[in-house]
C-alpha positions in Angstrom: 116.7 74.0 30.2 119.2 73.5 32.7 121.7 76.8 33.7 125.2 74.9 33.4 126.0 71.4 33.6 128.5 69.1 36.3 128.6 66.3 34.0 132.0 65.3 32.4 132.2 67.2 28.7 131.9 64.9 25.8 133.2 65.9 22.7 131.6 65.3 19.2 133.5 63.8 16.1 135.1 66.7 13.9 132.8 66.4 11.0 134.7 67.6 8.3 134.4 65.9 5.7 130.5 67.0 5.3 129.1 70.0 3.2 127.9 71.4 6.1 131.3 71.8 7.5 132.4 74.3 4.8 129.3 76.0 4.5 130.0 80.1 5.4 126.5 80.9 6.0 125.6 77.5 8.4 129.0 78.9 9.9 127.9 82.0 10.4 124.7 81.2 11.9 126.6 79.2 14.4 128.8 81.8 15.3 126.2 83.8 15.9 124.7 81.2 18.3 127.8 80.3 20.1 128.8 84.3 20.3 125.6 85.2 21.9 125.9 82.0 24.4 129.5 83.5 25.2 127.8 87.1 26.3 125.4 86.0 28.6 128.3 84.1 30.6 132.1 85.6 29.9 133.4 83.4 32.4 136.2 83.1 29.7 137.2 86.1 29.7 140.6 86.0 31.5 142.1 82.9 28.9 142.9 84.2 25.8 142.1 87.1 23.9 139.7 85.9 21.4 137.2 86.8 24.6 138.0 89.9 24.8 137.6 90.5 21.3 134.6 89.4 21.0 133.0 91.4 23.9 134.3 94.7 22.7 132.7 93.9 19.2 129.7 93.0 21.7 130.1 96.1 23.8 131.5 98.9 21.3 128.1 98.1 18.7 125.2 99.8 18.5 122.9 97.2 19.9 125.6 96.0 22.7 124.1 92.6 21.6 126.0 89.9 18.8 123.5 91.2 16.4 125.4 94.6 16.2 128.2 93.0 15.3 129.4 93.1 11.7 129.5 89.1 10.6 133.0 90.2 8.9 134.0 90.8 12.5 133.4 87.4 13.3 136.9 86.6 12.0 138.8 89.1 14.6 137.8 86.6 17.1 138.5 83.7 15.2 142.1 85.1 14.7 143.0 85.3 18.4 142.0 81.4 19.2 145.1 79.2 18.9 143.1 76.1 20.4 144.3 75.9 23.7 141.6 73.9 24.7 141.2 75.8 27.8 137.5 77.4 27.7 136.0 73.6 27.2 138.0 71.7 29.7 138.1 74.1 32.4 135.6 76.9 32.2 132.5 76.3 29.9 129.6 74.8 31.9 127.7 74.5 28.3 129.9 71.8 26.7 128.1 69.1 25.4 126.3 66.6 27.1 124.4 70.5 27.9 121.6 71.5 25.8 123.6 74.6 24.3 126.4 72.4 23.2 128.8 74.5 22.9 132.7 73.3 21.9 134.5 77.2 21.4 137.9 75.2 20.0 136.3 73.3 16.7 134.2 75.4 15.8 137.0 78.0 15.9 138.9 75.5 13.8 136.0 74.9 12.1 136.3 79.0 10.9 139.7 78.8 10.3 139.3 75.9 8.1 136.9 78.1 6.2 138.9 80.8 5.9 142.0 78.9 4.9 140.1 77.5 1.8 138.7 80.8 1.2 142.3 83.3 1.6 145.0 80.8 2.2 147.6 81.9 4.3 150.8 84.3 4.7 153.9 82.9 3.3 154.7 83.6 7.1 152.2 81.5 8.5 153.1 78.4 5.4 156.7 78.5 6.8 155.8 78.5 10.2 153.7 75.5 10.0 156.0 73.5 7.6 157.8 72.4 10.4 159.6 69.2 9.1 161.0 71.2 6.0 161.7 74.4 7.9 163.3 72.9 10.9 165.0 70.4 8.8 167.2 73.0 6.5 167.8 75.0 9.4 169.4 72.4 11.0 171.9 71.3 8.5 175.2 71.5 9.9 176.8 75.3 9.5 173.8 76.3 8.6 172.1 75.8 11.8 175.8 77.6 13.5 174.5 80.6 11.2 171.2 80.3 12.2 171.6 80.4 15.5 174.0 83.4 15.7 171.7 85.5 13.0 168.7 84.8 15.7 170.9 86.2 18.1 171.4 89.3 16.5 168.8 92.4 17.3 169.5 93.9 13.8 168.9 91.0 12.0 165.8 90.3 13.7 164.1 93.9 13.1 165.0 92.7 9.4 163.2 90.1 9.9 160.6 91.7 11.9 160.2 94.1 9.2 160.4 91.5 6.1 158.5 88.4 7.5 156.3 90.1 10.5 158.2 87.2 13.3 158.5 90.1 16.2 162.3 90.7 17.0 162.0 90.1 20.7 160.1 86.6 20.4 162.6 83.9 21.8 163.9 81.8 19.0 164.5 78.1 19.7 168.2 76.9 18.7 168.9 75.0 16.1 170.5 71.6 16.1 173.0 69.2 13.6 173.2 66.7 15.9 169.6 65.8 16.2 167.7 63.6 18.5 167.8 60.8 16.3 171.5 61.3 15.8 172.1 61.6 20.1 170.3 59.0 21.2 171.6 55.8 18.4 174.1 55.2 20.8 172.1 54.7 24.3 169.7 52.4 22.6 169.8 49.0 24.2 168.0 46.1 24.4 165.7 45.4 27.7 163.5 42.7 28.3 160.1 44.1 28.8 158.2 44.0 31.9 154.5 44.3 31.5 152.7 46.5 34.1 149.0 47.2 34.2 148.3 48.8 31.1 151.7 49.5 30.6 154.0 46.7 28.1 157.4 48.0 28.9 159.0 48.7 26.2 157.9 52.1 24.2 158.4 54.2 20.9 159.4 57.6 21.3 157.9 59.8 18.7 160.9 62.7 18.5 158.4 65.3 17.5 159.9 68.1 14.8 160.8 70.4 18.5 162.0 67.6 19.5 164.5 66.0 17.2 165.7 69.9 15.9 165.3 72.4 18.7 165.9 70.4 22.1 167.4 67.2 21.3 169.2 66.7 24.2 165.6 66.1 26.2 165.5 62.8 23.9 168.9 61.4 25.7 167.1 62.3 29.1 163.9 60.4 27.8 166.1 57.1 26.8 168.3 57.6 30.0 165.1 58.2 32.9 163.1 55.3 30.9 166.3 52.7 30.4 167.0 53.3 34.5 163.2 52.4 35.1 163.7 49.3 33.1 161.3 49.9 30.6 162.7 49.2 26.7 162.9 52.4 25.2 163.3 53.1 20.9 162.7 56.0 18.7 160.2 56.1 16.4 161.7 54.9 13.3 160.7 57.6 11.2 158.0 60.3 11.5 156.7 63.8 10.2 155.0 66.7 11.9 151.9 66.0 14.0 149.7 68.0 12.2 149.2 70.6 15.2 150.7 73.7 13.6 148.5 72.7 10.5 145.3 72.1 12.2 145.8 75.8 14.0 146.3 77.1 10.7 142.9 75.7 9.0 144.6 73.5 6.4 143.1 70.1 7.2 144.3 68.7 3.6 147.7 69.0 5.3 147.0 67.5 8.6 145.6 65.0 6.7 148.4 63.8 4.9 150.7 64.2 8.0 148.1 61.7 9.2 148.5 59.3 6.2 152.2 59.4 6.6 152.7 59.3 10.3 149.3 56.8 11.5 150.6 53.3 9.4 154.2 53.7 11.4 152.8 54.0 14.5 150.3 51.5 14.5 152.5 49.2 13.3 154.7 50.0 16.7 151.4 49.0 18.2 150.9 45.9 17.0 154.0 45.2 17.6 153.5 45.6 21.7 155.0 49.1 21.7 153.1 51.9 23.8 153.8 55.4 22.2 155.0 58.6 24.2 156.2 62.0 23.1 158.2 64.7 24.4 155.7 67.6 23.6 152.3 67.6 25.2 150.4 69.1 22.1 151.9 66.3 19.9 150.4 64.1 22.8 147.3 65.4 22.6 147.0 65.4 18.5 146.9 61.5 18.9 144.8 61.5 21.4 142.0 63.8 20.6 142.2 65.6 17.6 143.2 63.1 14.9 140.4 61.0 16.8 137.9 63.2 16.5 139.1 63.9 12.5 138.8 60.2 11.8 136.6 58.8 14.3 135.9 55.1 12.2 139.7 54.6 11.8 140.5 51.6 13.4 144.3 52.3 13.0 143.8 56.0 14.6 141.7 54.6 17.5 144.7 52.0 17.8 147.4 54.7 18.0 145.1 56.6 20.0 144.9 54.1 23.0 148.5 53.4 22.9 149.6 57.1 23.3 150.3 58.1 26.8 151.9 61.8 28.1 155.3 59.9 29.9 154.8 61.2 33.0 151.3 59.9 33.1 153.2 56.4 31.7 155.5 56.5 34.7 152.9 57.4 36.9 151.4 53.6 36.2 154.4 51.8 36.2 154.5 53.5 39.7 151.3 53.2 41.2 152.5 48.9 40.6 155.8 49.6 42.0 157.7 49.4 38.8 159.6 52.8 39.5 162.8 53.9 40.7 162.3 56.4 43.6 166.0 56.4 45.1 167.1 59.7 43.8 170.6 60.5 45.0 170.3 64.1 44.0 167.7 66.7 45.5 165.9 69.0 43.3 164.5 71.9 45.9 162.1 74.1 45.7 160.7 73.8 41.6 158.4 76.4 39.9 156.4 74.2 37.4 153.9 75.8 34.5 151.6 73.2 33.2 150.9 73.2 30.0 147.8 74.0 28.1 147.9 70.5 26.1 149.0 68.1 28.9 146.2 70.2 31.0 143.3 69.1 28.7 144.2 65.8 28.5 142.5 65.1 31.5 145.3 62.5 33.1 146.3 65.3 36.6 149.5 66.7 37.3 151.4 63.8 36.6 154.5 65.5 36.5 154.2 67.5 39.0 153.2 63.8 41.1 156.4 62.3 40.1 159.1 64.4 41.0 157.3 65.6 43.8 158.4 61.9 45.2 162.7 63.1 45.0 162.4 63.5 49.0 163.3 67.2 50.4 161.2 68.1 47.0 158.5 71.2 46.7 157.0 70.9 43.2 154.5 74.3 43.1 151.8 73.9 39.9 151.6 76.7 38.0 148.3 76.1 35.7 148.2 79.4 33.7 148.9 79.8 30.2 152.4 80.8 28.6 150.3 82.1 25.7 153.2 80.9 23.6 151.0 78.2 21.3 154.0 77.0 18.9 153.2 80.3 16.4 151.3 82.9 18.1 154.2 84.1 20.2 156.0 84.8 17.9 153.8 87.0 15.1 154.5 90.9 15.2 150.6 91.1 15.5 150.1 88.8 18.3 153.5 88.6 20.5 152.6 91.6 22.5 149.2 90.1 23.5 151.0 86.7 23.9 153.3 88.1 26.5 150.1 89.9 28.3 148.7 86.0 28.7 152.3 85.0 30.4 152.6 87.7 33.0 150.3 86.3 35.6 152.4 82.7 35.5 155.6 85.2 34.9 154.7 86.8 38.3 153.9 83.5 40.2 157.1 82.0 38.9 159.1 85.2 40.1 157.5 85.4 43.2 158.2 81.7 44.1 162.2 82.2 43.0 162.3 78.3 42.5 165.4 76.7 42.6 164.4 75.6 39.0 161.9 76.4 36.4 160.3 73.6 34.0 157.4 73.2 31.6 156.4 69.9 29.9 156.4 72.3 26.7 159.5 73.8 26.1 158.0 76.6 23.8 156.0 77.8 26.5 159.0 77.3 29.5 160.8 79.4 26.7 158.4 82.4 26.5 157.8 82.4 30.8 161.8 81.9 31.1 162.6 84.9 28.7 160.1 87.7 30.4 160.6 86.4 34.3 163.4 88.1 36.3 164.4 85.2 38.8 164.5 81.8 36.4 167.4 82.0 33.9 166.1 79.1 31.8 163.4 76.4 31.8 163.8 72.8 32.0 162.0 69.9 30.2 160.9 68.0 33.8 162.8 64.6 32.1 165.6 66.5 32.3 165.0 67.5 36.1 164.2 63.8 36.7 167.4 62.6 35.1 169.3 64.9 37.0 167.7 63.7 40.3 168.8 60.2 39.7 172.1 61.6 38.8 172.4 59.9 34.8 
């Protein structure tokens, strides 16, 4: 048996569609494997706090072993993962190909799946993940103008703290009428595609519900920064959520319907010569690993799959063949830069951080800690405390640094290390930094 493994991790298909998958004793048993695997190292233990959790149970039992610890307990842990991805790309050495083949993420999903089917969820936690319904009715015109001031409003958010458990002093994103869709109809144009590597030229944006509601005017930076570079740039012609906030929550029915609704659309754009790209790394990172792994004899998700790129890894290529603009008129100084969590994991390097880094005079510092935002987690009564204990190492590197600017590929998470740091006043999606460096 070797101790830890330097081979690249592999990661098994999400087998759940078996019986095996929703069994709570086989579940159980594996816990208990994985828990006890996860004693003996603790190399985890400064990520999240489902680590942390789990060692107290470890050290606070009677047996200060994982047979002390009360298998209803098991679920205390479970509750604090929000699939960050983290532990298996960056600090596990027992991830498969290793003999203990451990994956920490699915099997935690695998738990809350379990528990989903079992208890359901929170009306809270339902409205929270309901992303295209929620986002879309608080974004009707005057209503998201009311929106946006209630959330501003301290007493209104202890209501709401008190009625619906959302903490009052969890940043609130804003709430848009004029959508991405709506912004960006007019900037559309027609550009004859030029074919680079493994890049066609021309590509479908895929607005993303955060996206299109909350930050729309990242969308016109996407079409402007892609348009300047010469690559034909459309939106997504219609789309729902992800699936993400779904899959965190354990309800794979839903995440499988998202999938039936969102995979025949894009793969149409694929066999159509369009390349996909998102806005929001964990959207990213739903088409490229997890809907994979879901559905890993779908030829139309393996399609989408290979066409999906993170866009700064997509301008990265078109780079690296000298098919990008790098006369930038304006300088962008000295730039604190979180990398987040999803765009981490998907294994492609600081892209970003490559790009912008080549706007001459430019010092483009990585920060590669977690915001401990995760779309929901952040913003729970329960959770929002420990959330903001995950940011303050990055909060503290970003402070000391006093960058010039502050961005974050994931605008949830620039939001949470923007609101607690003391020298950034907001963050920036880094397509808006770029478009501002070529002065659009």
């Amino acid at each position: 048996m070797r101790e830890g493994s330097l081979e690249a991790p592999t990661r098994h298909p999400i087998d759940w569609k078996s019986e095996d998958f929703w069994n709570k004793e086989s579940l159980n048993a594996e816990l208990e494997r994985v828990y006890d695997i996860c004693h003996g190292c603790r190399r985890c233990v400064s990520l999240c706090d489902a680590f942390p959790t789990l060692f107290d149970l470890i050290d606070e039992s009677e047996t200060f072993e994982v047979d002390g610890v009360a298998k209803e307990d098991y679920t205390k842990v479970v509750d604090q993962c929000y699939l960050c991805d983290l532990c298996f790309l960056t600090k596990c050495p027992y991830v498969p190909p290793h003999d203990f083949n451990v994956d920490f993420p699915h099997l935690m999903l695998r738990a809350k799946a379990i528990k989903f089917k079992e208890q359901g969820a929170s009306f809270r936690d339902k409205t929270l993940t309901s992303t295209d319904t929620m986002l879309g009715v608080m974004s009707i015109p005057l209503v998201d103008i009311t929106v946006n001031a209630l959330n501003n409003s301290e007493g209104f958010r202890k209501v709401v703290e008190k009625t619906l458990d959302i903490h009052h002093q969890a940043p609130l994103p804003k709430m848009h009428a004029s959508n991405l869709r709506k912004r960006v109809k007019g900037l559309v144009k027609a550009i004859e595609p030029q074919p680079v590597g493994e890049t066609s030229g021309k590509v479908a944006l895929y607005a993303t519900c955060y996206g299109n509601y909350n930050s729309p005017e990242v969308g016109e930076d996407f079409v402007k920064v892609f348009q300047h570079n010469n690559v034909h740039i459309k939106v997504v012609p219609k789309e729902k959520c992800c699936g993400m906030p779904k899959l965190e929550l354990g309800d794979l029915d839903a995440v499988d319907a998202l999938k039936k609704a969102n995979i025949p659309v894009l793969a149409d754009l694929v066999d159509r010569g369009y390349d996909l790209i998102a806005p929001i790394p964990s959207c990213v990172l739903m088409y490229k690993q997890e809907l994979p792994l879901m559905y890993p004899d779908d030829p139309e998700v393996q399609k989408v799959k290979n066409a999906f790129y993170d866009p700064f890894e997509y301008l990265w290529l078109r780079h690296k063949a000298g098919h990008f603009d790098t006369s930038f008129p304006n300088a962008i100084g000295n730039v604190a830069y979180q990398v987040a969590c999803h765009q981490r994991v998907q294994n492609i390097g600081l892209k970003t951080r490559d790009i912008l880094a080549l706007v001459e005079g430019s010092e483009v510092i990585a920060h590669e800690r977690c915001s401990g935002h995760d779309g929901t987690y952040a913003v729970k009564k329960e959770t929002h405390d420990k959330s903001v204990k995950i940011a303050r190492p990055t909060v503290k590197k970003v402070d000391a640094q006093n960058p010039d600017h502050f961005i974050s590929d994931c605008p949830m998470a620039g939001n949470q290390i923007a609101s607690l740091a003391e020298n950034v006043d907001a963050a920036l999606h880094p397509m808006t930094l770029l478009r501002m460096a070529y002065g659009l």
